[in-house]
C-alpha positions in Angstrom: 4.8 31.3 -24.6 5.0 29.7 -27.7 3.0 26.0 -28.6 1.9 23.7 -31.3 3.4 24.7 -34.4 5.2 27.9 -32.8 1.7 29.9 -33.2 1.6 32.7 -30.2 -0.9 31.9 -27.4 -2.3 34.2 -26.0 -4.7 35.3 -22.7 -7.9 36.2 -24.0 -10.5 37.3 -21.6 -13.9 37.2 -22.2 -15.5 38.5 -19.1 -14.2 39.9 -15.6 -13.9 37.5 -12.3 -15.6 38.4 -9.0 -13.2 40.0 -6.8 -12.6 40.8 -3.1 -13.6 44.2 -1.8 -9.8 45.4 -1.3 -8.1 47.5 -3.5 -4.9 46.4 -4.7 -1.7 48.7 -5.2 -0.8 48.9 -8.4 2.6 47.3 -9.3 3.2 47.8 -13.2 5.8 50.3 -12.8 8.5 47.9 -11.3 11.0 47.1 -13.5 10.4 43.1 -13.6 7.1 43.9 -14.7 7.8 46.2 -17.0 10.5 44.0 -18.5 7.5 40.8 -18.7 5.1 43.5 -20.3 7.6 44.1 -23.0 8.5 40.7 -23.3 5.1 39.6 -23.6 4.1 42.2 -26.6 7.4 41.1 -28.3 4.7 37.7 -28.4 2.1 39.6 -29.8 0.5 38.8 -26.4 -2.6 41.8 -27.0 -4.6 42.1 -23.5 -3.7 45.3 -21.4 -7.2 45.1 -19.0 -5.1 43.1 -16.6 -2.7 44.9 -13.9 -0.3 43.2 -11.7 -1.1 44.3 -8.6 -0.2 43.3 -4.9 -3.4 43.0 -2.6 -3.2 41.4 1.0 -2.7 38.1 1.6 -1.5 37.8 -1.4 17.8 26.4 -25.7 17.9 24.9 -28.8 20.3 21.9 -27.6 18.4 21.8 -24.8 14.8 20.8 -27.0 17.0 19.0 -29.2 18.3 16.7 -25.6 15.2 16.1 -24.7 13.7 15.3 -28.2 16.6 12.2 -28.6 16.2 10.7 -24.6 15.0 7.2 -24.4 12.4 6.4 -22.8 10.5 9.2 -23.5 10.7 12.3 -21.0 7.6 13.3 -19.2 5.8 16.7 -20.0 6.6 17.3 -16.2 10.2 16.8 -16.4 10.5 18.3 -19.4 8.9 21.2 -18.1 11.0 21.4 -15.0 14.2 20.5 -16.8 13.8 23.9 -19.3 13.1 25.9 -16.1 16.4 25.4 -14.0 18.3 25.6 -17.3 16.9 29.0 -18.1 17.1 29.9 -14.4 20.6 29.0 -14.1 21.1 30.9 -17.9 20.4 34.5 -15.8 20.7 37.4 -18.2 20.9 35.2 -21.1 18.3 33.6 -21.2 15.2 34.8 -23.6 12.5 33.8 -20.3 14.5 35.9 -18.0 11.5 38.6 -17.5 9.4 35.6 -16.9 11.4 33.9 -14.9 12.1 37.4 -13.0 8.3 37.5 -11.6 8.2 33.5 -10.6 8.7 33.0 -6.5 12.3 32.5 -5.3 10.8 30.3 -2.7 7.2 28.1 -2.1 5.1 27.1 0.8 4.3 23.4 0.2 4.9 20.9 2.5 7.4 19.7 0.5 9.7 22.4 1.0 8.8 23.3 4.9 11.2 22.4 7.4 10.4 18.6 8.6 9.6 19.7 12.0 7.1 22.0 10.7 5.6 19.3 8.9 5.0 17.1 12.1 2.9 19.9 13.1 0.5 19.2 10.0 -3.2 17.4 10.0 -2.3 13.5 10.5 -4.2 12.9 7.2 -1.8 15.9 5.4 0.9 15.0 7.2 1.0 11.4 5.7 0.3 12.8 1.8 3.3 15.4 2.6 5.2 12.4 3.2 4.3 10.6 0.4 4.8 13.2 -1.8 8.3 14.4 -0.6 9.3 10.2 -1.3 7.9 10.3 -4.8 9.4 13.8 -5.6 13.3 12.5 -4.6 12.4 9.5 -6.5 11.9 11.2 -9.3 15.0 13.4 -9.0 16.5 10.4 -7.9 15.6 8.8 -11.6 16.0 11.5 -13.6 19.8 12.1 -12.8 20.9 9.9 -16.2 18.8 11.9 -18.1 20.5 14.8 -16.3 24.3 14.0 -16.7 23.6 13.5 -20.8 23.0 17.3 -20.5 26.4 18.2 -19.4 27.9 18.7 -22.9 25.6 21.6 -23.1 27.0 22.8 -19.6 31.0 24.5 -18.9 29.6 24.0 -15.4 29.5 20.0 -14.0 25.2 19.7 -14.3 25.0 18.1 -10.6 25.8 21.6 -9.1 23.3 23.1 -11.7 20.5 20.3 -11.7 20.7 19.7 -7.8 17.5 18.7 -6.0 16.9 22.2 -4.9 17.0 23.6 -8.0 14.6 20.7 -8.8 13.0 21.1 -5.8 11.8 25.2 -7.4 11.0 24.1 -10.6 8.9 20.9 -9.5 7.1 24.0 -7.5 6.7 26.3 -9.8 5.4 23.5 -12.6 3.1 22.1 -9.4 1.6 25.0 -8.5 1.0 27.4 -11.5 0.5 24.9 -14.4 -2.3 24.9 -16.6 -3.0 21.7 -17.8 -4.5 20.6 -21.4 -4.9 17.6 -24.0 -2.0 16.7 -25.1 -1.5 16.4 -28.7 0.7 13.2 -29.3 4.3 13.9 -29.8 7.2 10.9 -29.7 9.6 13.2 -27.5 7.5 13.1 -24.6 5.8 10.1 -23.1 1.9 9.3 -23.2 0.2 11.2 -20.5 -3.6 11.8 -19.8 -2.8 16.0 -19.5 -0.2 18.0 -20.4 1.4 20.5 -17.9 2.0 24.2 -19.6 2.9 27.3 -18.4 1.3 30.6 -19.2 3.5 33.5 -18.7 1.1 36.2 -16.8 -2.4 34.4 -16.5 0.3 32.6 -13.3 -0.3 36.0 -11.5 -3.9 35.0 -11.3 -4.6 34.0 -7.6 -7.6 31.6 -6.5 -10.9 32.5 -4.8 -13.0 29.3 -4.1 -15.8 32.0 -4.6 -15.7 32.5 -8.2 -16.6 30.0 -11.1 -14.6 30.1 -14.4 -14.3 27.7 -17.2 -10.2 27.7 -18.6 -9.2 25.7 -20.9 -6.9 26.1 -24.5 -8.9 26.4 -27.3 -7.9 24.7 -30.4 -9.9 27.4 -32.9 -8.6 30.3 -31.8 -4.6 28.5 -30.8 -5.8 30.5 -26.9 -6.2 29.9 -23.7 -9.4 31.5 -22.7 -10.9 31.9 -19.0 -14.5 32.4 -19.2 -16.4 33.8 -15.9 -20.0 34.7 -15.0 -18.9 37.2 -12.7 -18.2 40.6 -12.6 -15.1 42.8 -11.2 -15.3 46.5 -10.9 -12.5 49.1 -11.3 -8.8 48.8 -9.1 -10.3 45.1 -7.9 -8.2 41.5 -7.5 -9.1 39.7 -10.4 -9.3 35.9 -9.4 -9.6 32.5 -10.7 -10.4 28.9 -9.1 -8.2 26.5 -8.7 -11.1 24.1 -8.0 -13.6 23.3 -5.4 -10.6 22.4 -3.2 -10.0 21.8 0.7 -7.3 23.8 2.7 -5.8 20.4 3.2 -5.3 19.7 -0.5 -4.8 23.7 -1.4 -1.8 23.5 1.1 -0.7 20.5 0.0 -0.7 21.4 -4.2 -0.6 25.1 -3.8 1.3 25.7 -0.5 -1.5 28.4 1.1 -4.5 28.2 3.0 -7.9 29.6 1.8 -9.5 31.5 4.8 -13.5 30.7 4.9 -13.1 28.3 2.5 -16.7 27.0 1.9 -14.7 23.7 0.5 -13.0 23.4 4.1 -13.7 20.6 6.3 -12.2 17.9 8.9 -11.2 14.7 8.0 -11.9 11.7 10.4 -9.4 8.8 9.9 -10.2 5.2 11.0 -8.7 4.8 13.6 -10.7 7.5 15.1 -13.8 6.2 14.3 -11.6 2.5 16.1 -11.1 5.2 18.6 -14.7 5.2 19.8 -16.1 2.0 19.0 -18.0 -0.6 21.5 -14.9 -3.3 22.1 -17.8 -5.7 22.8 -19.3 -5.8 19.5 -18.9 -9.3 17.7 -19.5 -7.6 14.8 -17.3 -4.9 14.5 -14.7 -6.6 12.0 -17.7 -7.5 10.0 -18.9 -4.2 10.0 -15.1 -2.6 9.2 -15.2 -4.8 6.4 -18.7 -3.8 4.9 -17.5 0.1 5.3 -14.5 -0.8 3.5 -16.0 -2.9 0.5 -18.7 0.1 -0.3 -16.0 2.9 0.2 -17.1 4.1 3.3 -14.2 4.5 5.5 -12.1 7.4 3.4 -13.6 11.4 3.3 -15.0 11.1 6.7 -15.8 14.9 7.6 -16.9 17.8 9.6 -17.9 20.7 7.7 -19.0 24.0 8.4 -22.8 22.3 7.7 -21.7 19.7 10.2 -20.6 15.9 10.2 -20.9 15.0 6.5 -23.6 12.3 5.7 -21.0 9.9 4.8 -19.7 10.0 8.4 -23.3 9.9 9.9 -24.0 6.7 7.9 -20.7 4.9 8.7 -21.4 5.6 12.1 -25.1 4.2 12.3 -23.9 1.4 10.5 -21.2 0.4 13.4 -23.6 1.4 15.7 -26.1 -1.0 14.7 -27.5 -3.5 17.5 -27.5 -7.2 16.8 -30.7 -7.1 15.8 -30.8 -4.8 13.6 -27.5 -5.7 11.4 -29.0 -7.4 8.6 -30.4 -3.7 7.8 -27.3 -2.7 7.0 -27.7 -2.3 3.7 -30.7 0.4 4.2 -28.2 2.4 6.2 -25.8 2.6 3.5 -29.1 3.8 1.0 -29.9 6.9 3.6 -32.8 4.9 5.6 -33.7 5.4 8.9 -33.8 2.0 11.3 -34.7 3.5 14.7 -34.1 6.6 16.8 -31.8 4.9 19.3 -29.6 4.6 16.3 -29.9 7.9 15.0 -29.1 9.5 18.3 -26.0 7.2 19.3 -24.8 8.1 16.2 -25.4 11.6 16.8 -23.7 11.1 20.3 -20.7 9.6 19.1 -20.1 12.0 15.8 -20.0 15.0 18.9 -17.3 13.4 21.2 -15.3 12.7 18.2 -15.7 16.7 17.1 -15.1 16.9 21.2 -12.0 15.3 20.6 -10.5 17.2 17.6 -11.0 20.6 19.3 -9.0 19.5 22.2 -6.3 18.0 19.5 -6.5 20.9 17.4 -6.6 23.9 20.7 -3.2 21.8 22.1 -1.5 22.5 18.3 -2.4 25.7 18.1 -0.7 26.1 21.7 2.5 24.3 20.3 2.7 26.1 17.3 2.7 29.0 19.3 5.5 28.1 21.6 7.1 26.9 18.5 6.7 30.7 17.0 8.4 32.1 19.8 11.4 29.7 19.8 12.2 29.2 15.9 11.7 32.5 14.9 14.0 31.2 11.7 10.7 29.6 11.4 7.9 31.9 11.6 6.5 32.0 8.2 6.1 28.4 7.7 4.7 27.9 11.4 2.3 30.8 10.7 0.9 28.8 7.8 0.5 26.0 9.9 -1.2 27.9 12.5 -3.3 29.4 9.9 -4.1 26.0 8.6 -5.6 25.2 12.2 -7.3 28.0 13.6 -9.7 27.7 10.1 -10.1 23.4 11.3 -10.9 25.0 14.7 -13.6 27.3 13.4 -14.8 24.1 11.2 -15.4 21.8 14.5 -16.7 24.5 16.4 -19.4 25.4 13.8 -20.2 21.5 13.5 -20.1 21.2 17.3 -23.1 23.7 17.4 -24.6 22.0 14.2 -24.8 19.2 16.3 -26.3 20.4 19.7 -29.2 21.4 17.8 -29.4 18.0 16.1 -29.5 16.1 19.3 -32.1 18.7 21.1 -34.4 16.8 18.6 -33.8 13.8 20.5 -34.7 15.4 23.8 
């Protein structure tokens, strides 16, 4: 893949990744493969360490368009614009062997079936929302843009740039982008990253167990992905995505990460409503002061437990009248009596209490659900997959706390 001034890129690795203790099966004699290998040393792309490997689990008028469009395109749009007009090119486009290995379909909530996404997380479900709205919007306001394509086109560009065509390449941009510092250019608009694609380092899959450093470097005109840890002979080479939940990896990336160490629960506000003393004068004041020092957002169970930012909103609603002009020690970490400490521990437990019931009763109607849409299966087994790991979370946090509270007794 070609940038800046049309100097080749290319993949350099400095050191191996940690890897998983399968062995992967070797797929560099399929043809696709083959074909991207060729491709890639037409490109002067040098680095044969790398394998692709299946382990388990696992135009010129074109440039010159989107050079002339006012306002500015987006890197984005650009990016998504050049893929369905190679895709729909086939055999004669120059990116075919690239665009050959690429999935034909994804796994973000975006593209699963909306009564799949009614089975999702409340907190996920609502950002799936939101993001399917913004994504036809901006289909939605990129068909002008679209139609000025059509002299390029023997075909009428609606039934080539249609919103599932869209749909694939907003995926495909979303989920194996690179991102780096844009260096200014008119065509596009301003934008705090720039999203590229880098033909082969995509086939690099994420383990939140590894740390690397990735990034394009300016000296060298390469993107280089640096690691401090080792992989031995015929193992998955992997690469972090970031220290990210299985709520936002699903959401983003369209999988879930099993033991995820990132993993955790989230616990909305009208849960924490849910369980809160309706005779307390205070509690609107107390709502309020949550609110003003960010305290009622990333409420969690983890696999340590209830996170310290949902122990301390809780003993800060839980504070007797007497004790409320304290409040402000809560929010610092301080203790203000034992009675407060262990209501708060009391009430942090029949929330968890609560979400394993929620989350046993989905797992039951994802299962019914298995056995009636079997059209369905694959996206209902990543939603099942999705909650037996948030089962797993409470139930280790449900323990974490029993312990806590023994203290008490």
């Amino acid at each position: 893949m070609k940038k800046g001034r049309g100097r080749t890129s290319r993949i350099r690795r400095r050191k191996l990744f940690r890897s998983s203790e399968s062995r992967g099966v070797n797929e560099s004699y399929k043809p696709e493969f083959i074909e991207l290998k060729k491709w890639l040393k037409e490109r002067k792309f040098e680095d044969m360490n790398l394998t692709p490997a299946r382990f388990p689990g696992t135009g010129r008028g074109l440039m010159s368009k989107i050079s002339l469009w006012q306002p500015p395109l987006s890197p984005l749009l650009a990016l998504c614009t050049f893929l369905v007009a190679e895709k729909h090119a086939g055999d004669r486009s120059v990116w075919k062997p690239y665009l050959e290995v690429l999935p034909k379909a994804y796994t973000c909530p975006v593209c699963l079936e909306p009564e799949v996404v009614d089975l999702l997380p409340k907190p996920l479900k609502a950002k799936a929302r939101e993001q399917r709205t913004r994504l036809q919007e901006f289909f939605t306001s990129s068909r002008d843009f679209f139609s000025s394509l059509q002299p390029l086109f023997s075909e009428a560009v609606e039934s080539i740039f249609s919103y599932s065509a869209f749909l694939w390449a907003w995926c495909t941009v979303n989920t194996r982008a690179v991102y780096m510092k844009p260096r200014r250019r008119r065509c596009f608009s301003a934008e705090p990253d720039t999203y590229a694609l880098a033909p082969y380092l995509d086939l690099l899959n994420h383990s939140p167990d590894v740390q690397v450093k990735a990034a394009f470097n300016e000296e060298t005109r390469c993107y280089e992905i640096r690691t401090v840890s080792s992989c031995r002979k015929h193992e998955e080479v992997f690469i972090c995505y970031g220290p990210h939940d299985n709520q936002r990896l699903l959401l983003e990336y369209g999988f879930v990460s099993i033991h995820n160490p990132h993993a955790c629960v989230y616990v909305s506000k009208d849960i924490l409503v849910k369980y809160l003393p309706s005779t307390d004068k205070q509690m609107k004041k107390k709502i309020s002061i949550l609110k003003d020092h960010d305290f009622i957002e990333n409420l969690t169970f983890g696999w340590d437990g209830p996170s310290w930012r949902l122990l301390t909103a809780l003993k800060l609603l839980y504070l007797e009248a007497e004790e409320f002009t304290c409040w402000k020690k809560v929010l610092l970490g301080e203790i203000i009596s034992d009675t407060n400490e262990k209501t708060s521990l009391d009430v942090a437990q029949k929330i968890c209490r609560y979400f394993i019931e929620e989350t046993n009763a989905m797992l039951q109607k994802v299962s019914r659900m298995k056995a009636e849409e079997i059209a369905l299966i694959n996206q209902l087994t990543l939603v099942e997959t999705l909650w037996t790991e948030e089962l797993k979370i409470l139930q280790a946090s449900a323990g974490i706390l029993n312990n806590l509270q023994t203290a008490f007794t």
